[in-house]
VODOZA-254820 format. One record per residue (C-alpha): x negated, y negated, z negated; residue in three letters. Coordinates in Angstrom, 2 decimals. Example, Ala and Ser with C-alpha at 12.3 -4.5 7.8 and 13.67 -1.06 7.14 Angstrom:
BEGIN
        u        v        w   aa
   -12.30     4.50    -7.80  ala
   -13.67     1.06    -7.14  ser
end
This chain:
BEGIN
        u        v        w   aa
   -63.07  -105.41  -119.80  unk
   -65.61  -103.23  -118.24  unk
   -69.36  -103.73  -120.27  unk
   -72.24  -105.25  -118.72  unk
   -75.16  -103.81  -116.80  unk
   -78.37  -104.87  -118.47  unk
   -81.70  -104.16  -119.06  unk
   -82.67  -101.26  -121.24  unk
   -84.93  -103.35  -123.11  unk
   -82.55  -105.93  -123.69  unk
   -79.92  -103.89  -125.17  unk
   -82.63  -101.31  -127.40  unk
   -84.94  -104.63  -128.13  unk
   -82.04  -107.40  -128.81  unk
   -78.59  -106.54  -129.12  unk
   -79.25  -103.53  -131.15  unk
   -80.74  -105.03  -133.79  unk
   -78.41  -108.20  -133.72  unk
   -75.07  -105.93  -134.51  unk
   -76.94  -104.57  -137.16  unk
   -77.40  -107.84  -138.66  unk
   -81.00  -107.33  -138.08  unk
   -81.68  -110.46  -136.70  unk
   -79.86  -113.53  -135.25  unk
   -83.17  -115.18  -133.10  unk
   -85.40  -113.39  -130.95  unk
   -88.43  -114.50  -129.19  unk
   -88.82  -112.81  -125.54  unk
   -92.10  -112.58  -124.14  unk
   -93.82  -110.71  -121.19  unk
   -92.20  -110.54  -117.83  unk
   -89.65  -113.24  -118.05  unk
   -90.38  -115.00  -114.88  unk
   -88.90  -111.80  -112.93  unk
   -85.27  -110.54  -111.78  unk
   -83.60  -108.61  -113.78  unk
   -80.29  -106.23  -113.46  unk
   -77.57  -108.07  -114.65  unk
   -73.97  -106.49  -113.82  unk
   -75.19  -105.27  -110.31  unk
   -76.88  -108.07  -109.47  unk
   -80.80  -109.55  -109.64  unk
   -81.05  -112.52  -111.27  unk
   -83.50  -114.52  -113.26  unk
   -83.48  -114.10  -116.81  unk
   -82.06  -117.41  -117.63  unk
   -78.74  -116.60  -115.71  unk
   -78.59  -113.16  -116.70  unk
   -78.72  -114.01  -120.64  unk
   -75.74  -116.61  -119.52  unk
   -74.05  -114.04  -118.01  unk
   -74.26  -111.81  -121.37  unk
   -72.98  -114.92  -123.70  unk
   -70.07  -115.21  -120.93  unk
   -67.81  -114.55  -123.54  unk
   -69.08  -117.17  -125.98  unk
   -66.95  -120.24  -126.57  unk
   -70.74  -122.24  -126.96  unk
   -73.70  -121.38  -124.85  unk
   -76.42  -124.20  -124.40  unk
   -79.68  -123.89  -123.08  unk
   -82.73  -126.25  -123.50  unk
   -86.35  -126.69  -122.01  unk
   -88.46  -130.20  -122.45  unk
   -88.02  -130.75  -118.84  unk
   -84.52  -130.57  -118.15  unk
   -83.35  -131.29  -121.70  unk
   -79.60  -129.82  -122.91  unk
   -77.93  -127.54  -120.72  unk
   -74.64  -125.51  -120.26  unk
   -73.30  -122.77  -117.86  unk
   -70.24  -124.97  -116.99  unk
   -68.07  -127.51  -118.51  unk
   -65.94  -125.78  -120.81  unk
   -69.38  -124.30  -122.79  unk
   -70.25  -128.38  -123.00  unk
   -66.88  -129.71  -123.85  unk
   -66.61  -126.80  -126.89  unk
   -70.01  -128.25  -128.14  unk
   -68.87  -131.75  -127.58  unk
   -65.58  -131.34  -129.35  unk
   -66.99  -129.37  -132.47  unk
   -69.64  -131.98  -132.82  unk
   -67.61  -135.02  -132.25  unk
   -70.08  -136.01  -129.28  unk
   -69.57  -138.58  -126.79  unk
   -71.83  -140.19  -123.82  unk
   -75.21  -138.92  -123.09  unk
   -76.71  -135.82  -124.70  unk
   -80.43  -136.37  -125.92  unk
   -83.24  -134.76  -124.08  unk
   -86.04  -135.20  -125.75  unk
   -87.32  -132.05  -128.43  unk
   -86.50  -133.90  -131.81  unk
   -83.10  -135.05  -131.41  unk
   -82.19  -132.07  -129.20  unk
   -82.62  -129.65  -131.89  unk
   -80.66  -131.88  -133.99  unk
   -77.49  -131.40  -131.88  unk
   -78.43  -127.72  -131.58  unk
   -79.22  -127.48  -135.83  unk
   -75.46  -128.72  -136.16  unk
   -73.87  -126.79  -133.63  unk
   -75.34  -123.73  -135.28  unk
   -74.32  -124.97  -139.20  unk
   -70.79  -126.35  -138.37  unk
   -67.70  -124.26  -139.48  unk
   -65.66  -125.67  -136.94  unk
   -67.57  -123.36  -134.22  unk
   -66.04  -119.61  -135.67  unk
   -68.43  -116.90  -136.35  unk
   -70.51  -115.36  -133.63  unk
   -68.68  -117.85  -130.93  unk
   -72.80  -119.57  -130.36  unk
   -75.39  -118.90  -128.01  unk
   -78.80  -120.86  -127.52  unk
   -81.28  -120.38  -125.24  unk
   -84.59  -122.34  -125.09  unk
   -86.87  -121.55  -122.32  unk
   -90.54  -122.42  -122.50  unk
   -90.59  -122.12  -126.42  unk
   -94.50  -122.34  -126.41  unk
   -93.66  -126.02  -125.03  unk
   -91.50  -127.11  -127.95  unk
   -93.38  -124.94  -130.73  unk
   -97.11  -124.70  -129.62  unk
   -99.30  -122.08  -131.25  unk
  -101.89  -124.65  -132.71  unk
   -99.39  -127.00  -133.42  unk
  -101.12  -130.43  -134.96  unk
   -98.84  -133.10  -133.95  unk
   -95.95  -134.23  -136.21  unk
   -93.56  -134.26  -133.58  unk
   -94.52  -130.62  -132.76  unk
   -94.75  -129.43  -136.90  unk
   -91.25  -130.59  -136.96  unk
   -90.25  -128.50  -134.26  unk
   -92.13  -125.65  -135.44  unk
   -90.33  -126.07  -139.07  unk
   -87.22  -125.97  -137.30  unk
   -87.31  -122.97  -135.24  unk
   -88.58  -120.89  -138.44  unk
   -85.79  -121.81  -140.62  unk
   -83.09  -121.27  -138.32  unk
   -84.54  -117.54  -138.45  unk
   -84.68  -118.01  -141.50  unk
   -81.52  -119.43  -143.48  unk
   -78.81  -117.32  -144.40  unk
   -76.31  -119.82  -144.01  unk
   -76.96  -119.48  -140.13  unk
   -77.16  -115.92  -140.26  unk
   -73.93  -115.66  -141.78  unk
   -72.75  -118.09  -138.99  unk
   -73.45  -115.26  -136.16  unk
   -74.85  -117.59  -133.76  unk
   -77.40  -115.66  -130.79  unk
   -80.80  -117.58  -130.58  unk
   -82.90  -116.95  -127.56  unk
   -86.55  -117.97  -127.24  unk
   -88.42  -117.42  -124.07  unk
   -92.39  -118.05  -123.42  unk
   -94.64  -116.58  -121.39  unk
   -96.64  -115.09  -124.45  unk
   -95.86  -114.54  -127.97  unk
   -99.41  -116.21  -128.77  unk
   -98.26  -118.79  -126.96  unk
   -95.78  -120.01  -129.35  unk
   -96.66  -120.64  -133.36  unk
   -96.71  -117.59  -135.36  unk
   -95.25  -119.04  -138.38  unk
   -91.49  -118.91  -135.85  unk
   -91.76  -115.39  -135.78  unk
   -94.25  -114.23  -138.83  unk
   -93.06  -112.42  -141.47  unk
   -89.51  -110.33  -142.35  unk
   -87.65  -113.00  -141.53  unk
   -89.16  -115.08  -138.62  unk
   -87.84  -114.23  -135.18  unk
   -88.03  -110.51  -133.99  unk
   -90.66  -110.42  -131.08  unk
   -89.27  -108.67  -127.78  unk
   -91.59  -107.82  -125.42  unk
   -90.37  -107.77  -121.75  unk
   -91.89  -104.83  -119.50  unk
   -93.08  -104.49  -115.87  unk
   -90.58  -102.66  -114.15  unk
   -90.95   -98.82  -113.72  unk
   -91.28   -96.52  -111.22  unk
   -87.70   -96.01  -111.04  unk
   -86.70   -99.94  -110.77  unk
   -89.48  -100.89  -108.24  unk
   -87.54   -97.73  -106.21  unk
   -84.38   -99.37  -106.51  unk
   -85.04  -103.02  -105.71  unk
   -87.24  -101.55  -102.56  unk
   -83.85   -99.90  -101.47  unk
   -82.11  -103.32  -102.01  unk
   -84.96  -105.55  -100.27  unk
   -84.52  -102.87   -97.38  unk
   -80.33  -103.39   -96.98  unk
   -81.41  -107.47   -97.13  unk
   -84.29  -106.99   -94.66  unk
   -83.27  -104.65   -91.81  unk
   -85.03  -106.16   -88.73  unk
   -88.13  -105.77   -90.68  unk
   -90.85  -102.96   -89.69  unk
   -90.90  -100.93   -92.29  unk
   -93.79   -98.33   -92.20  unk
   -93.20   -97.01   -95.78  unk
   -90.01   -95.50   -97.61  unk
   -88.44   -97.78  -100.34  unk
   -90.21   -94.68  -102.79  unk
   -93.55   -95.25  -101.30  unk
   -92.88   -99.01  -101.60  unk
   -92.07   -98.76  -105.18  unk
   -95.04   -96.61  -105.94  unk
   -97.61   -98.66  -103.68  unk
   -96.61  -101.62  -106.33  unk
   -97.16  -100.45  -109.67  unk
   -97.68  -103.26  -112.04  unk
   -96.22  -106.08  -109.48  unk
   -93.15  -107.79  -110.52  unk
   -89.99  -107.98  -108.42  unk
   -90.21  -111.32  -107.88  unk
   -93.31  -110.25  -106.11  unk
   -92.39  -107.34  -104.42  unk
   -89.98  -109.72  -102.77  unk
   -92.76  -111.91  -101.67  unk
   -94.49  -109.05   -99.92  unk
   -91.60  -108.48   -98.30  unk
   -90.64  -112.12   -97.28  unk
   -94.12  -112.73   -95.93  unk
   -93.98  -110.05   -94.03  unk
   -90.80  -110.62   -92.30  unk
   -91.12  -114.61   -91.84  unk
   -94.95  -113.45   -90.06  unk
   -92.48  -110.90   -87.92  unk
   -95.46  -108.31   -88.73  unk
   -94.76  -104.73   -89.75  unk
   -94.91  -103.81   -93.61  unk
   -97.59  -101.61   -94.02  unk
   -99.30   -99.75   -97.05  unk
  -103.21  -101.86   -95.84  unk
  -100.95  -105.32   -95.90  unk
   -99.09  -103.91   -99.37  unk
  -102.45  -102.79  -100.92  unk
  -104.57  -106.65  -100.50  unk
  -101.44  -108.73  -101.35  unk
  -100.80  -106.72  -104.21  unk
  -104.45  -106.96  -105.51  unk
  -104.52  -111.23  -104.75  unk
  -100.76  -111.39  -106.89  unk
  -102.37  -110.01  -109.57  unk
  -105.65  -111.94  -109.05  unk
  -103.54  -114.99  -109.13  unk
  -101.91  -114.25  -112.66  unk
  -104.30  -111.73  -114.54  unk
  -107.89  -112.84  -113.01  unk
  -108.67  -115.08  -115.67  unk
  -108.79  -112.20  -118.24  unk
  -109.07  -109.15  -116.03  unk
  -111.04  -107.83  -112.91  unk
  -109.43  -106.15  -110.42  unk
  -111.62  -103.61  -108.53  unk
  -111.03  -102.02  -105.03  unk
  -113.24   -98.77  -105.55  unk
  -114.06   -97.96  -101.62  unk
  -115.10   -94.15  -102.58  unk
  -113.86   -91.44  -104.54  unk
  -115.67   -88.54  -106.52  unk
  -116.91   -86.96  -103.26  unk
  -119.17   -89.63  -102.61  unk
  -121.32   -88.97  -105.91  unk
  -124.16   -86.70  -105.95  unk
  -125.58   -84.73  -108.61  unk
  -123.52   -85.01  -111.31  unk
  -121.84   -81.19  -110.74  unk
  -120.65   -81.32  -114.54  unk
  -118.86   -85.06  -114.55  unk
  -116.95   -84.83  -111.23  unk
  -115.88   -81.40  -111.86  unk
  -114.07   -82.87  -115.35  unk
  -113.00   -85.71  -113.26  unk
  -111.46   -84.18  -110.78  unk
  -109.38   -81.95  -113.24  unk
  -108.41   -85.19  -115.36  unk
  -107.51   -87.02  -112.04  unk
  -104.96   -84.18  -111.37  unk
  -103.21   -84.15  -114.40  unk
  -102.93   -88.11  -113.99  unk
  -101.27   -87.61  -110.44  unk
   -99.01   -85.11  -111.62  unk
   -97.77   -87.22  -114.34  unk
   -98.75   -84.40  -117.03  unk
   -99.62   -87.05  -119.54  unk
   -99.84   -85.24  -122.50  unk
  -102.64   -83.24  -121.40  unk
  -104.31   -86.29  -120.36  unk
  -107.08   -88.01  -122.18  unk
  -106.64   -91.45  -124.12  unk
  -110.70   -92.62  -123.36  unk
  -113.62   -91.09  -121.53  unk
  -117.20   -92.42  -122.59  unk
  -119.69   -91.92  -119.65  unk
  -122.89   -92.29  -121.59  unk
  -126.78   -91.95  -120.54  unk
  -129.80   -94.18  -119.78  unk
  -129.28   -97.13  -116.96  unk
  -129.43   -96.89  -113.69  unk
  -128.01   -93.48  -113.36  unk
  -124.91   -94.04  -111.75  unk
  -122.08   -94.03  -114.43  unk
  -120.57   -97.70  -113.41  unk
  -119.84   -96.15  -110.08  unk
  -118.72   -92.64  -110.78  unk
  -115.82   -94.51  -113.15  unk
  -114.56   -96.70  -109.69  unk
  -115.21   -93.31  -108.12  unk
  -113.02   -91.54  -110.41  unk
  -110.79   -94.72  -110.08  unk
  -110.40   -94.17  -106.50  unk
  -109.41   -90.23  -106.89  unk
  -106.63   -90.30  -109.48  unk
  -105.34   -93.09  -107.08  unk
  -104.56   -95.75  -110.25  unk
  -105.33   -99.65  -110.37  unk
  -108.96  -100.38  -111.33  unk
  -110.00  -103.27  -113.90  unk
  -112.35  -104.62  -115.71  unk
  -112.53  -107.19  -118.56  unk
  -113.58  -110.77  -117.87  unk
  -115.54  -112.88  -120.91  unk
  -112.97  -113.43  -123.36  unk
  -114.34  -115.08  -126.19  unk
  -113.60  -119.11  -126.15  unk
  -115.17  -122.22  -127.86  unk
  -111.38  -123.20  -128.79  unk
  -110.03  -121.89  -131.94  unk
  -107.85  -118.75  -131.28  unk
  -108.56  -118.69  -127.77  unk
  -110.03  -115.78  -127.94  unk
  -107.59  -113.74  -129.91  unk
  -105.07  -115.49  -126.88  unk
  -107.12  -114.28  -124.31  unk
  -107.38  -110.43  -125.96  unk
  -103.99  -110.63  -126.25  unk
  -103.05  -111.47  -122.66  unk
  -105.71  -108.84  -121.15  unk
  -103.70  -106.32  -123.62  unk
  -100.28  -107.54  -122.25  unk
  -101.68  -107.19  -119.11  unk
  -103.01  -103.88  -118.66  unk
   -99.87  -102.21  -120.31  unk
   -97.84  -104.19  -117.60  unk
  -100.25  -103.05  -114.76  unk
  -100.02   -99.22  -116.28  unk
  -100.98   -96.60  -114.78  unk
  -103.92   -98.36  -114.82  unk
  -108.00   -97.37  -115.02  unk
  -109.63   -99.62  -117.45  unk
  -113.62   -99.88  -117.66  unk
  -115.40  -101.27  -120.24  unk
  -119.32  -101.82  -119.60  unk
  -121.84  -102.06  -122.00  unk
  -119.40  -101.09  -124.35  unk
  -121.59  -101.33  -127.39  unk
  -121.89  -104.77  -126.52  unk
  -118.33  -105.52  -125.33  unk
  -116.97  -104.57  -129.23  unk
  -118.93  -106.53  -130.90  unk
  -121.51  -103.42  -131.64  unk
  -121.86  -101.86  -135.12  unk
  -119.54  -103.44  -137.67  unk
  -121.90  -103.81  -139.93  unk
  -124.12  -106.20  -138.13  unk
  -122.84  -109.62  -139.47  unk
  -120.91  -111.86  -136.43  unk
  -121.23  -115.28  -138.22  unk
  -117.80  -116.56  -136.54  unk
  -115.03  -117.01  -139.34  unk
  -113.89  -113.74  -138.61  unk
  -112.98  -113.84  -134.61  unk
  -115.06  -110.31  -133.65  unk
  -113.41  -109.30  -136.57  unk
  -109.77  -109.77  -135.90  unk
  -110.57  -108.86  -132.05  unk
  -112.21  -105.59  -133.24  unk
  -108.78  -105.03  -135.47  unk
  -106.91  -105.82  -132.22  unk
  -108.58  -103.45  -130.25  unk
  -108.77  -100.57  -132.62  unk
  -104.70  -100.28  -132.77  unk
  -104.14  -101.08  -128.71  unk
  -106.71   -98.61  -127.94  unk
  -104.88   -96.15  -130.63  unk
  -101.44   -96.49  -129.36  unk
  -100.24   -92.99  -128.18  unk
   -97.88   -94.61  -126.10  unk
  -100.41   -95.63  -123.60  unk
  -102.10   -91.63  -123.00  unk
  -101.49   -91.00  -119.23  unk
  -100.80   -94.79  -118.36  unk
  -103.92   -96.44  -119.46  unk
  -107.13   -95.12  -119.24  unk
  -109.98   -96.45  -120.75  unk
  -113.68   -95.42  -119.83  unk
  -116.47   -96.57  -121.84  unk
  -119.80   -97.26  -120.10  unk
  -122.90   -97.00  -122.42  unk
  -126.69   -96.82  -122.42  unk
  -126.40   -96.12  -126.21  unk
  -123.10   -94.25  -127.37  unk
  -124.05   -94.91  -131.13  unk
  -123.88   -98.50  -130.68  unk
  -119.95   -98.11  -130.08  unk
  -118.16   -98.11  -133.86  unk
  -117.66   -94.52  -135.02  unk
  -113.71   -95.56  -135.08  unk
  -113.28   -96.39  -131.28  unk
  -115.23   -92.89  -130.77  unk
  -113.02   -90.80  -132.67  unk
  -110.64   -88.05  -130.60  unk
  -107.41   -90.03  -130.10  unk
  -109.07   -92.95  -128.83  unk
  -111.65   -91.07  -126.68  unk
  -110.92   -87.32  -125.94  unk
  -114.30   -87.01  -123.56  unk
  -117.42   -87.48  -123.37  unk
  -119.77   -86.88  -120.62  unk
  -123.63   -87.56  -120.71  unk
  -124.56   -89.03  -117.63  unk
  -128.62   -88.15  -117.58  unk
  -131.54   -88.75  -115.29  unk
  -131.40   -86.39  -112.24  unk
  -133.32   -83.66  -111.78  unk
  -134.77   -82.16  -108.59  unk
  -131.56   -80.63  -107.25  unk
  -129.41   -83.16  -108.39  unk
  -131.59   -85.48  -106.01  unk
  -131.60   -83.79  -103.49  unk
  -127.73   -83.83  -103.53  unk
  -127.83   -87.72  -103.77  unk
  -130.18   -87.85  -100.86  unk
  -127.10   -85.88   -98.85  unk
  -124.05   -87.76  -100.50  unk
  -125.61   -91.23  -100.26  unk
  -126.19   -90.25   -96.02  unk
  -123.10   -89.56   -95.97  unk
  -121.30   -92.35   -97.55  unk
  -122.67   -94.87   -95.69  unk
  -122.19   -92.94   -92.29  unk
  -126.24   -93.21   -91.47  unk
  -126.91   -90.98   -88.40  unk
  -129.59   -88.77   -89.90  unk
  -131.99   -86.10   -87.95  unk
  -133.09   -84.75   -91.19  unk
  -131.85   -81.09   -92.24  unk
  -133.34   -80.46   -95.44  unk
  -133.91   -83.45   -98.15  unk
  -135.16   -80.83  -100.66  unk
  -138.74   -82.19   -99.89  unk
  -138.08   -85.72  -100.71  unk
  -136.10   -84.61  -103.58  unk
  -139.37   -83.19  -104.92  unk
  -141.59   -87.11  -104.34  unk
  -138.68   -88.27  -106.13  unk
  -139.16   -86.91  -109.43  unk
  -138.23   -90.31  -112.24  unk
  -135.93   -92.05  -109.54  unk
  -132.68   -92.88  -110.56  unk
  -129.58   -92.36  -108.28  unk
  -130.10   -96.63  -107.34  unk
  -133.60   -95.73  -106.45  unk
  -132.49   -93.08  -104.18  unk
  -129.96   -95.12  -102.56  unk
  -132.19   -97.93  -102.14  unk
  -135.47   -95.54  -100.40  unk
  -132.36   -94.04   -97.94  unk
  -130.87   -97.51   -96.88  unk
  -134.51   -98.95   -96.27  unk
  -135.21   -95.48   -94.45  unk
  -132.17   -96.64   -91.95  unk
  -133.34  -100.10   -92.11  unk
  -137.08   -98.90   -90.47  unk
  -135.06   -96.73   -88.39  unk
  -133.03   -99.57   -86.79  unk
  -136.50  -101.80   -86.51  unk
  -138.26   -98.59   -84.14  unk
  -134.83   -98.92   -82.13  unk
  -134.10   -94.81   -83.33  unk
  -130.93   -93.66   -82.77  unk
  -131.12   -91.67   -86.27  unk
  -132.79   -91.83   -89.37  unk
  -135.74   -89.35   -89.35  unk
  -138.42   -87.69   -92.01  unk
  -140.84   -89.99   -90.95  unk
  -138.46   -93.29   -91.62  unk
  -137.18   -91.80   -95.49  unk
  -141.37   -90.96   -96.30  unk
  -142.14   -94.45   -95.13  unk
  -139.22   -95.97   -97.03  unk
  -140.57   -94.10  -100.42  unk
  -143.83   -94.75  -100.04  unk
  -142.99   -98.53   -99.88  unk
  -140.61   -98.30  -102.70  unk
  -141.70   -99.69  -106.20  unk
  -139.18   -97.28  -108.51  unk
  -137.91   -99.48  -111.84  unk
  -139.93   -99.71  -114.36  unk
  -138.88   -97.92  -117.52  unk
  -139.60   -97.23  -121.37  unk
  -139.93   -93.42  -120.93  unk
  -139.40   -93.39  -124.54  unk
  -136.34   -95.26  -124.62  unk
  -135.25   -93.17  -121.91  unk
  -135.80   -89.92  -123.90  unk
  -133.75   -91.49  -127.50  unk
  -130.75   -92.63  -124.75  unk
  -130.86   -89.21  -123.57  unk
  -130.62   -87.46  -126.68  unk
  -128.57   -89.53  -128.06  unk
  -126.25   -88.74  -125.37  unk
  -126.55   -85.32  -125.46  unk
  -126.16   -85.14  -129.56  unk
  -123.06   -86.95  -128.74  unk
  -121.06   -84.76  -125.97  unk
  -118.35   -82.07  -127.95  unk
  -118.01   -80.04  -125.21  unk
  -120.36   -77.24  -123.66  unk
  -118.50   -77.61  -120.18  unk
  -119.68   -81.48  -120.23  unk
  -123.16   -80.77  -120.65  unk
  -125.66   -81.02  -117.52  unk
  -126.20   -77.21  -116.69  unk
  -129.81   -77.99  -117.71  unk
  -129.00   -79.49  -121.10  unk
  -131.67   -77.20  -123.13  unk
  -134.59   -77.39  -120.22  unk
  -134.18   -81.34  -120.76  unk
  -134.26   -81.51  -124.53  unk
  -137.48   -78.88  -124.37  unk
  -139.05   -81.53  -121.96  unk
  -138.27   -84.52  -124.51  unk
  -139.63   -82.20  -127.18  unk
  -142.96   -81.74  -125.49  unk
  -143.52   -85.25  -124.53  unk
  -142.83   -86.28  -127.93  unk
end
């Protein structure tokens, strides 16, 4: 009989290790709401693991809902006959798992002749679990991964939840709890293959983009939802275009991620920031490699680092924008509810690896890890753990190329020496206050970002009035320039409407000596001559004089 088709990550993640005697249960997390290639066909993952147990004499499924299941009546007959059953099966959790404890221990079912499934395991066997009903549960599921006398019995146990931290760890903790399979986004290469597939089912349809550009348009989208794109745009009898692709994609992952994750539409890439010659020339280069795919020259983390105000938030959704990748940013994650928080980690971790390639920025970063560890957190160990957490997702090799994380810091030595260290950040770039040429070059790029007709040839004079502005400040004196410019009813923004705009303009106040520590501990920092600002020494001399 010809094999199979199945998922890679079912045959590497479950059946290897279950003819090795590995394991006998498995708990499948991740993307198991999607389709998934089973023998040719797309199906949902509940049919497809009935489809691989096809040859099984016993094959029952269970969720609290819909209570005992089977794939026809032969599967339910064999269970009825080896347990002597007659009438109704039970439905609810506690006598369920009775029928499905026997089934599993009885010698009149041979070796390896069970299957059972149970979907929504985090139902049945809560993480938290407090209840007796639920302990029981719990109790159960661990020793059938457990007990050698169903091990020896051969039976395949299949849990599926949404989240491994969903369900309690004490099912799958240890050598001999359940062996935790994590179920991926599809690729690059899958999304390309279900596009050609939606395109056979669809061909009335519009379509504006190849099945490749499809695929590569929705990186980190399921193909459940790459259907719905495709659905909504055929039952609206509109054409599918990348603009249509682009917002649907960002609200499906709003929907599902946006309680733990941002997701940012950067409108400008690295041409639309001024003055910082040094950064978006390092950028650029990185953003090349990560469009080429050349991930091992890639970095793992980039650190922009400086005083506030000076533009680093928005050069990282800059660069962003120019390597073309997803943009995010972490939501609040910490929770009043005990392990919430370590949930909520979790599922921003699971998240970004299924959204890879995939820019990740992390302001105030020596806030966001819970700053030095040795400052005391005074919450039974939560920052703790989540620092732990952090240190070996952020250290996983695995990710270079696909995840990108960029730290975004007003004090660098804040951030614990550990998450600094090459391997976990490979580049660091001071991002400094702006001198007189850098200015003026903000003066031009911010013009010409926000499309402001402008009569004015040289900004080299304003750059000069401008000396302590930040890049903000700028920014703010040349929309309020356009602003008086509109009020006089000028076509264009003259000289006369950017010196009225400074002179009205109140620049931020700042600690000029909290501005000179940032800066050198920025610059002390950096490992690389090419990432210092060209006038590195001239600003350390300056610090040195005021001091």
């Amino acid at each position: 009989m010809k094999a199979l088709q199945i998922p890679s990550w079912l045959s590497a993640g479950v059946l290897e290790r279950y003819h090795a005697g590995a394991s006998h249960l498995f708990l499948l997390h991740g993307n198991v709401r999607d389709l998934h290639v089973f023998g040719g066909d797309w199906v949902p993952l509940r049919e497809g693991l009935e489809r691989l147990t096809r040859r099984r004499a016993v094959v029952a499924t269970y969720d609290v809902s819909s209570g005992l299941a089977f794939p026809d009546a032969d599967r339910e007959k064999a269970l009825r006959k080896a347990l002597g059953l007659k009438g109704l099966l039970p439905a609810d959790p506690a006598r369920a798992l009775v029928v499905l404890d026997a089934v599993l221990t009885t010698e009149r079912c041979p070796a390896g002749s069970v299957a059972v499934v149970i979907d929504y395991a985090h139902s049945l066997a809560p993480a938290g679990a407090s209840g007796a009903a639920e302990r029981q549960n719990v109790t159960t599921l661990a020793r059938w991964a457990s007990d050698p006398r169903i091990a020896a019995r051969r039976p395949l146990v299949i849990l599926i939840a949404p989240s491994a931290q969903d369900v309690s760890d004490e099912v799958y903790a240890g050598a001999s709890g359940a062996e935790v399979v994590a179920i991926p986004r599809p690729d690059l290469s899958a999304r390309a293959e279900f596009a050609r597939h939606l395109r056979a089912q669809a061909p009335e349809l519009a379509w504006e983009l190849t099945p490749d550009e499809l695929a590569s348009e929705t990186g980190g989208l399921s193909l459940v939802q790459m259907e719905d794109i495709v659905q909504r745009a055929r039952g609206a009898g509109t054409a599918l275009g990348r603009e249509a692709i682009v917002q649907r994609k960002v609200d499906l992952l709003r929907e599902e991620y946006g309680d733990v994750l941002e997701i940012l539409q950067p409108k400008h890439d690295l041409s639309a920031v001024g003055g910082l010659e040094h950064a978006t020339r390092e950028l650029k280069e990185v953003a090349e490699i990560m469009r080429r795919g050349q991930y091992a020259a890639a970095p793992m983390g980039i650190i922009l680092m400086g005083p506030p105000g000076t533009g680093k938030s928005y050069l990282a959704e800059c660069f962003a924008r120019e390597c073309g990748m997803l943009c995010v940013r972490f939501r609040p994650l910490r929770q009043m509810y005990v392990g919430q928080s370590e949930r909520n980690q979790e599922k921003a971790f699971a998240a970004i690896r299924a959204l890879a390639p995939v820019v990740v920025l992390v302001d105030e970063s020596d806030q966001a890890e819970g700053g030095s560890r040795d400052q005391g957190s005074g919450d039974s160990g939560v920052t703790e753990r989540m620092r732990g957490s952090a240190f070996n997702f952020w250290g996983d090799s695995s990710l270079r190329g696909r995840v990108l994380r960029i730290d975004i810091t007003n004090r660098v030595d804040l951030i614990d020496a550990a998450m600094r260290r090459s391997g976990r950040t490979d580049i660091k770039i001071p991002i400094l206050m702006p001198d007189e040429q850098a200015r003026r070059q903000i003066f031009e790029v911010t013009v010409r970002k926000h499309r402001l007709p402008s009569a004015i040839q040289d900004y080299t004079p304003f750059a000069r009035r401008t000396a302590g502005y930040t890049g903000s400040d700028i920014e703010l004196a040349v929309t309020t320039a356009w602003r008086f410019a509109l009020q006089g009813g000028a076509p264009a923004m003259t000289e006369a409407h950017l010196s009225a705009a400074i002179d009205d303009l109140i620049p931020t106040a700042r600690d000029q000596r909290t501005i000179d520590r940032m800066t050198l501990i920025a610059l002390d920092e950096c490992r690389n001559k090419r990432l210092l600002p060209r006038n590195a020494d001239a600003i350390r001399k300056e610090i040195e004089e005021r001091a």
